[in-house]
VOGU-3710 file (C-alpha; in Angstrom, 3 decimals, decimal comma):
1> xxxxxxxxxx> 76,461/-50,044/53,777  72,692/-49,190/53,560  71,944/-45,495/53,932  71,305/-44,199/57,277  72,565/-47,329/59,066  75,186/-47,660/62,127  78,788/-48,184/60,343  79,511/-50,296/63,878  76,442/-52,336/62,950  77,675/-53,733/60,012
11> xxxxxxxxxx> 79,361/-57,159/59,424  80,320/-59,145/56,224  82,320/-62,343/55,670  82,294/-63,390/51,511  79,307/-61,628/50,912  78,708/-57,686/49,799  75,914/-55,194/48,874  75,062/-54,567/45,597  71,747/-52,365/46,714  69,763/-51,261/48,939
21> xxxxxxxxxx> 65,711/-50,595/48,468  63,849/-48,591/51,312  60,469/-49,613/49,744  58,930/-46,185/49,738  59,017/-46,304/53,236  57,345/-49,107/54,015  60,643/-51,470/54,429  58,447/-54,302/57,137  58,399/-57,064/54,672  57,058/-60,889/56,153
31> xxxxxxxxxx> 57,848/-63,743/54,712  56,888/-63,804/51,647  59,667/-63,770/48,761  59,505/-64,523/44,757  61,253/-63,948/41,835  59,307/-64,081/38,482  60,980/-64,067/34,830  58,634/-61,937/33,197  57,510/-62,313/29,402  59,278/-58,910/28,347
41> xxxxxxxxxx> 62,792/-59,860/29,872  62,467/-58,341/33,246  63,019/-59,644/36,323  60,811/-58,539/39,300  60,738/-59,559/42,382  57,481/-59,837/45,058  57,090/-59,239/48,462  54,730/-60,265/51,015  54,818/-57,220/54,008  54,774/-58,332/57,618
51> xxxxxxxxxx> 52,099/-55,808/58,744  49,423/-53,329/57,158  49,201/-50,558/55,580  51,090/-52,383/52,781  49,915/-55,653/50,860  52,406/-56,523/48,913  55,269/-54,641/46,832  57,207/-55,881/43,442  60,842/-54,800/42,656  61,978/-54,714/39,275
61> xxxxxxxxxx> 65,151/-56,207/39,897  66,309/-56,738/36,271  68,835/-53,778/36,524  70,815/-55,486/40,500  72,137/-51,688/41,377  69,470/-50,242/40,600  66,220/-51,522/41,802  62,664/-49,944/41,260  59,311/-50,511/42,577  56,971/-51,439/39,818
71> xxxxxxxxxx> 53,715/-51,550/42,176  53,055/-50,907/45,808  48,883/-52,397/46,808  47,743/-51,903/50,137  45,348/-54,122/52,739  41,642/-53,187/53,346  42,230/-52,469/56,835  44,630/-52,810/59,564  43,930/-56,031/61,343  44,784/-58,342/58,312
81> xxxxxxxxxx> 48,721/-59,300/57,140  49,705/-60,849/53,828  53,406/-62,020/54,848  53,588/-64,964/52,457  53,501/-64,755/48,370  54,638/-67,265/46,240  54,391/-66,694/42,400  54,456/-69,485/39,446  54,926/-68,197/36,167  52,883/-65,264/36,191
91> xxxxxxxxxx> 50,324/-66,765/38,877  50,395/-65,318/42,686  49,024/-66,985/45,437  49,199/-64,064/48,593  48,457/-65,246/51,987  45,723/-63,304/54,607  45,983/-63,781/57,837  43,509/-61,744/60,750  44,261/-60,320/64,489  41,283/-61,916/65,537
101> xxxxxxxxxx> 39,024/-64,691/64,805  35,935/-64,377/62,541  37,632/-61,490/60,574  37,839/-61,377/56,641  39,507/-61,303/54,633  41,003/-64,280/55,102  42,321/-67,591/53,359  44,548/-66,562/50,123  44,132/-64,809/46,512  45,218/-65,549/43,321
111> xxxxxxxxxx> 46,201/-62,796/41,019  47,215/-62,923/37,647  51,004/-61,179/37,091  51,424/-61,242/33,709  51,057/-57,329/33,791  53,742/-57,088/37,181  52,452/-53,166/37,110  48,886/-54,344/37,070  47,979/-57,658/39,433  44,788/-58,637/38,140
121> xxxxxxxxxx> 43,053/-60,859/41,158  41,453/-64,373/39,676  39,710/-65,606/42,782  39,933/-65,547/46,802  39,640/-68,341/48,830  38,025/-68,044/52,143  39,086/-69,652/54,957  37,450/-67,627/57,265  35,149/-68,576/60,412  34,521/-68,275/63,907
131> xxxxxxxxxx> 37,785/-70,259/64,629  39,842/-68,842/61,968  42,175/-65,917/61,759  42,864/-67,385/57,999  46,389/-68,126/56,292  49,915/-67,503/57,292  52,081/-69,843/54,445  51,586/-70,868/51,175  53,566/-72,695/49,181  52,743/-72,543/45,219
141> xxxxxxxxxx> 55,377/-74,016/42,864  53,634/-76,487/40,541  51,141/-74,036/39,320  48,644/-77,339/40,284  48,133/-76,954/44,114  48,340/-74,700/46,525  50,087/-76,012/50,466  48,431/-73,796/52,928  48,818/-73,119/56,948  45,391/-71,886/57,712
151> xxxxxxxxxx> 41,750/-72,021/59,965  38,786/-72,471/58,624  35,164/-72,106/59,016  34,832/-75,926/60,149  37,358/-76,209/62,761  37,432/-75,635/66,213  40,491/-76,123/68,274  40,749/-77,575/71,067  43,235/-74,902/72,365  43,176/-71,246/71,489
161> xxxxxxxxxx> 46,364/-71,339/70,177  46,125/-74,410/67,841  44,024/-72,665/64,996  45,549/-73,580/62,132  46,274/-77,024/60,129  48,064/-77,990/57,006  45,646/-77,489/53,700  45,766/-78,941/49,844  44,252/-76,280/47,747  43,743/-77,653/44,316
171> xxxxxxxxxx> 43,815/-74,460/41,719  44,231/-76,128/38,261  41,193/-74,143/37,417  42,560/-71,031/39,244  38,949/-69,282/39,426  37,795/-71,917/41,432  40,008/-72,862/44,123  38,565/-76,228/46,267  40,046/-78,121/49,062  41,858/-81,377/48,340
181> xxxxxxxxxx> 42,835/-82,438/51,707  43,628/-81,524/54,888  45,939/-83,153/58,171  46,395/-81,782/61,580  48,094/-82,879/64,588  46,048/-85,340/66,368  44,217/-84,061/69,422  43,955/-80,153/68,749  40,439/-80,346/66,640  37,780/-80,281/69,474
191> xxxxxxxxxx> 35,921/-83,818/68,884  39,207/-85,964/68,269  39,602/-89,067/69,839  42,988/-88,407/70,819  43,820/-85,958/73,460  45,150/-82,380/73,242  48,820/-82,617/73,272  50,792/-81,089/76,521  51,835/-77,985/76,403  55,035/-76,278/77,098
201> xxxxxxxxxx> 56,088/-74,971/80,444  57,315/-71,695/79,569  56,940/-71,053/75,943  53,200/-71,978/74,289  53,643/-71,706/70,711  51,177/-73,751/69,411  50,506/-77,437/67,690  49,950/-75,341/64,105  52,010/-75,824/61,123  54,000/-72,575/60,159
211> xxxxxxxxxx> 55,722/-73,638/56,263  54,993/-76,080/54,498  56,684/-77,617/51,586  55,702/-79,870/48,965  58,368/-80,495/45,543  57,694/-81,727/41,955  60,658/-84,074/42,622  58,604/-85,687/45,131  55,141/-84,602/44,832  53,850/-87,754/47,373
221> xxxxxxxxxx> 55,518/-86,108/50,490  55,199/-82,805/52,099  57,593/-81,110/54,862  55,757/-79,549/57,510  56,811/-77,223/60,275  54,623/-77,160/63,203  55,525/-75,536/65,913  55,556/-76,779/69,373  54,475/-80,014/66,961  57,815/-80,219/65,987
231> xxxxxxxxxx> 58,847/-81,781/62,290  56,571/-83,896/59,949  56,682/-85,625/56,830  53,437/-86,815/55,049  52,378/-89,099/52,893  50,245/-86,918/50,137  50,057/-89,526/47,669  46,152/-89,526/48,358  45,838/-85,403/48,446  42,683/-86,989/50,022
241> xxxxxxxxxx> 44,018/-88,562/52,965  47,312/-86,955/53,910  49,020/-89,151/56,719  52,060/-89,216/58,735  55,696/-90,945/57,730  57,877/-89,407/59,829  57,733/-87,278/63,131  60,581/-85,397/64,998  60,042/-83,548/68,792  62,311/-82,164/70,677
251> xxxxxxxxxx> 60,563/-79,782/72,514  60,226/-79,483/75,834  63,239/-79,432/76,428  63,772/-77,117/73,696  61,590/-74,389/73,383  59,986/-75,025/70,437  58,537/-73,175/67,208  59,758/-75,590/64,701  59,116/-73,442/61,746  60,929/-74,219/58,364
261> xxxxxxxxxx> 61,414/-78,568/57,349  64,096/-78,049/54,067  64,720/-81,483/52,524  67,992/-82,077/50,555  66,066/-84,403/48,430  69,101/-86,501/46,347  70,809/-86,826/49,641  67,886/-87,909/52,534  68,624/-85,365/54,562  66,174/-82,199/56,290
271> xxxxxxxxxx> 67,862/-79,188/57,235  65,123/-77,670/60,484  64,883/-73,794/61,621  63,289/-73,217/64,970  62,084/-69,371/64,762  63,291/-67,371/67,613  60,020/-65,211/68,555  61,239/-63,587/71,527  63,652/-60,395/71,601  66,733/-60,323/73,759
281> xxxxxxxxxx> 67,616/-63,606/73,318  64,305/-64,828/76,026  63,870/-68,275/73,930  67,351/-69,030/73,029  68,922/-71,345/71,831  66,479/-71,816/68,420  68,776/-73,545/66,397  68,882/-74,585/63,008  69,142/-78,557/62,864  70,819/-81,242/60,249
291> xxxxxxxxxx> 68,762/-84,271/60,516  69,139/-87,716/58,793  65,912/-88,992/57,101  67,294/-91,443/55,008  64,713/-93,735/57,387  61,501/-91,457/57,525  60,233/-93,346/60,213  63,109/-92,581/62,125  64,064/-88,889/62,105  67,617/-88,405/63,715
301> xxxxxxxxxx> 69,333/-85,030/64,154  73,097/-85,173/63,953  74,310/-81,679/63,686  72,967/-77,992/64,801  74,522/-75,032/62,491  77,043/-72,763/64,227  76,643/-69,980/65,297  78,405/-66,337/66,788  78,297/-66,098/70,371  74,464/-64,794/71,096
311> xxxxxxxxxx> 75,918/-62,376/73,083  77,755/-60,300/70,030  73,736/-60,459/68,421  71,330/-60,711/70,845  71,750/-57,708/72,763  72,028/-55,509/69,983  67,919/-54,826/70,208  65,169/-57,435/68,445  65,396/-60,734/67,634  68,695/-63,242/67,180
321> xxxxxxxxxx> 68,171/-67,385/66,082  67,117/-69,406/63,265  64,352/-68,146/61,366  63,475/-68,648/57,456  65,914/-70,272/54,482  66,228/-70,411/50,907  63,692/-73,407/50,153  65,334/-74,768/47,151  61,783/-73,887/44,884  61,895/-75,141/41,548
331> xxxxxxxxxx> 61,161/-72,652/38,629  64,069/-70,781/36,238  64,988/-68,036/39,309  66,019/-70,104/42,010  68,753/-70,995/43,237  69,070/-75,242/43,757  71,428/-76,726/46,182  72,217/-80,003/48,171  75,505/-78,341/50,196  75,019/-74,800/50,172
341> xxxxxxxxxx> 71,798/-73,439/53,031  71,045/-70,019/52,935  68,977/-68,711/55,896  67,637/-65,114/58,066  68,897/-65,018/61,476  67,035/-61,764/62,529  69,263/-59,485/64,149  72,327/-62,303/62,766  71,650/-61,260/59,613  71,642/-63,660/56,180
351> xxxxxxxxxx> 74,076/-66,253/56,511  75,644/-68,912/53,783  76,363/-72,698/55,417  78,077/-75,264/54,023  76,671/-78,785/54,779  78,380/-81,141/52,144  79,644/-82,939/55,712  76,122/-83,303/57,394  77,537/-83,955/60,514  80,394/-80,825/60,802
361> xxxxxxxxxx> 78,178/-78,202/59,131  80,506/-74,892/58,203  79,439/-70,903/58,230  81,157/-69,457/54,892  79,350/-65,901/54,470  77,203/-63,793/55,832  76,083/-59,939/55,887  74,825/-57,977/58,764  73,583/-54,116/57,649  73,406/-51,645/60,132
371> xxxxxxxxxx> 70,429/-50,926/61,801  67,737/-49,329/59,841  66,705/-45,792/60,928  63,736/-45,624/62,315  63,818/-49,369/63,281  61,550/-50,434/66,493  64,406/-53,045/67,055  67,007/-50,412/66,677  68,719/-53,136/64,710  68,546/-54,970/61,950
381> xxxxxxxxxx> 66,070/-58,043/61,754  66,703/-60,012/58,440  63,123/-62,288/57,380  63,474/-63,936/54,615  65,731/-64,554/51,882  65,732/-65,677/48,181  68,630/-66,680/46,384  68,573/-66,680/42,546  69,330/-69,001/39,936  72,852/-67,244/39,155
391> xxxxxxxxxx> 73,690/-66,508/43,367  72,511/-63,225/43,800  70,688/-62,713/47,389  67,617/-60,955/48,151  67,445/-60,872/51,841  64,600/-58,149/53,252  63,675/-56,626/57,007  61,124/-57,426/59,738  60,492/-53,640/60,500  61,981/-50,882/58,285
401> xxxxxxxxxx> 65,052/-52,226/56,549  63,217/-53,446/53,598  65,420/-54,849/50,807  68,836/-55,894/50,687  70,198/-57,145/47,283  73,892/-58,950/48,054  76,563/-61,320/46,034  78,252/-63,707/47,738  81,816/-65,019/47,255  81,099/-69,129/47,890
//
């Protein structure tokens, strides 16, 4: 059990603590996880923060029980968030996202790592404008491009809340990021010929891709969460011209913020997290779907991911629903899998699923701290998670909690 937290708080099935990392106090970390094999033999592990003061923290992980912080940065000012990383080697790409529109900086930087106690930044690339409050995902694996969710200077949406589209970054010459391509959902740049898509009754999230993900097994396609957009795959074939393959809504009547698109590549399959963004359970259910895609055009959901009884969860304080998973990222500390999904349910916790039957998907772990003193939520509200190449889970907390490092028995 984590120091400080409520003994009546905390739940485990197959999975226990190895250690617990405050973070020098700054425990709000976003969702932004990597691990990084570093030259010397250590293992250290980055983190993107939710919220300022902090930018971004690494973890020398190398010794599990006892984990130390090799370098804390901090953010120029308090209306900008980093909350997504993603390292390659001993590249970093670190997402900046503003309040407001028009505010810098924002877009993403790339730092070299190779010195974990000493990021050295290589370039920023600006996606700022009078439309833009910048980046919230990247996704960097191939060390070639980088897949961002972000404004820029040149677009202007057609509703407040659609300010973001899905961006190719190319960075093979890393000081000189340039844009390869963009896509975004038809009718929510001001100037389209289609129309602005409707929007929902109760809960406006917004047609604006949260993750995206893009694989070196299948570098032609990329899986894009968008919201109240729902699921897409694209054709990237042409980094040029990305276009759409497949599509999947279901909200209204679901209430919508489609957020993570995993796809079990060998098997066809896309495992989908709608974020719950709402405390107290006020936008439940946001499950986490199993949906065939052995047809792209023809996207078919055949199984939801069980779950406790909300009540047990949601009441506790915070959030409780679907939220971020394991992606399955290439690279020597990562954890690969076709049957085994590893996801954040907030206040759920991190929980382990078993989906070798698609269609009767099975809970077989999970770990629930305590709340974390001093906590907003006054409980706990799991991210993120990254799971290793040998198992061991890094799972870290919206607020305060800041990193738990577990083993599960699965």
């Amino acid at each position: 059990m984590a120091r400080g937290a409520q003994a009546s708080q905390t739940l485990a099935l197959n999975m226990k603590l190895i250690a617990h990392h405050e973070l020098a106090g700054f425990g709000g970390v976003g969702e932004g996880i990597s691990l990084q094999s570093v030259k010397d033999g250590r293992r250290v592990l980055w983190l993107a923060h939710e919220s300022a003061p902090k930018n971004f923290t690494a973890v020398d992980v190398t010794d599990l029980k006892n984990p130390k912080i090799v370098v804390q940065t901090d953010l120029p000012h308090a209306d900008v968030r980093s909350n997504s990383l993603d390292v390659v080697g001993d590249v970093m790409a670190v997402a900046y996202q503003t309040k407001k529109w028009g505010q810098k900086p924002a877009g993403f930087d790339l730092f070299d790592v190779s010195r974990p106690q000493a990021p050295k930044l290589i370039a920023h690339y600006d996606t700022s404008g009078p439309c833009s409050r910048g980046a919230h995902c990247v996704f960097f694996v191939d060390g070639e491009y980088v897949h961002l969710t972000s404004g820029s200077a040149d677009f202007e949406p057609t509703n407040d809340n659609d300010d973001q589209f899905y961006q190719i970054v190319d960075v093979r010459n890393p000081a000189q990021p340039k844009e390869a391509g963009r896509w975004w959902y038809p009718g929510t740049r001001k100037g389209d010929a289609a129309p602005p898509p409707p929007r929902h009754p109760r809960f406006d999230g917004g047609y604006r891709p949260h993750n995206c993900a893009v694989y070196p097994a299948r570098p032609d396609r990329a899986y894009v969460g968008y919201i109240d957009g729902g699921a897409w795959i694209l054709d990237i074939s042409d980094k040029a011209r990305p276009g759409p393959v497949g599509h999947l809504q279901y909200s209204p009547p679901y209430n919508g913020f489609t957020h993570t698109v995993l796809p079990l590549l060998e098997r066809g399959f896309l495992i989908i997290t709608d974020e719950c963004v709402r405390d107290a359970l006020a936008d439940w259910p946001k499950p986490t779907w199993v949906v065939d895609a052995r047809v792209e055009s023809n996207l078919v959901p055949v199984a939801q991911f069980p779950l406790p009884d909300p009540e047990v969860f949601g009441r506790r304080g915070g959030r409780y629903g679907s939220h971020n998973m394991h992606e399955n990222q290439p690279g020597p500390c990562s954890y690969r899998s076709e049957t085994i999904i590893f996801g954040t349910y907030f206040g759920g916790g991190v929980r382990a699923f078993d989906v070798a039957n698609p269609y009767q998907p099975k809970e077989i772990a999970y770990f629930v701290p305590g709340a974390p003193p001093m906590s907003r939520a006054g409980a706990i509200q799991l991210n993120d998670v990254w799971v290793d190449e040998r198992g061991i889970i890094y799972a870290v907390d919206r607020f305060a909690g800041g990193l738990y490092i577990l083993e599960a028995n699965v």
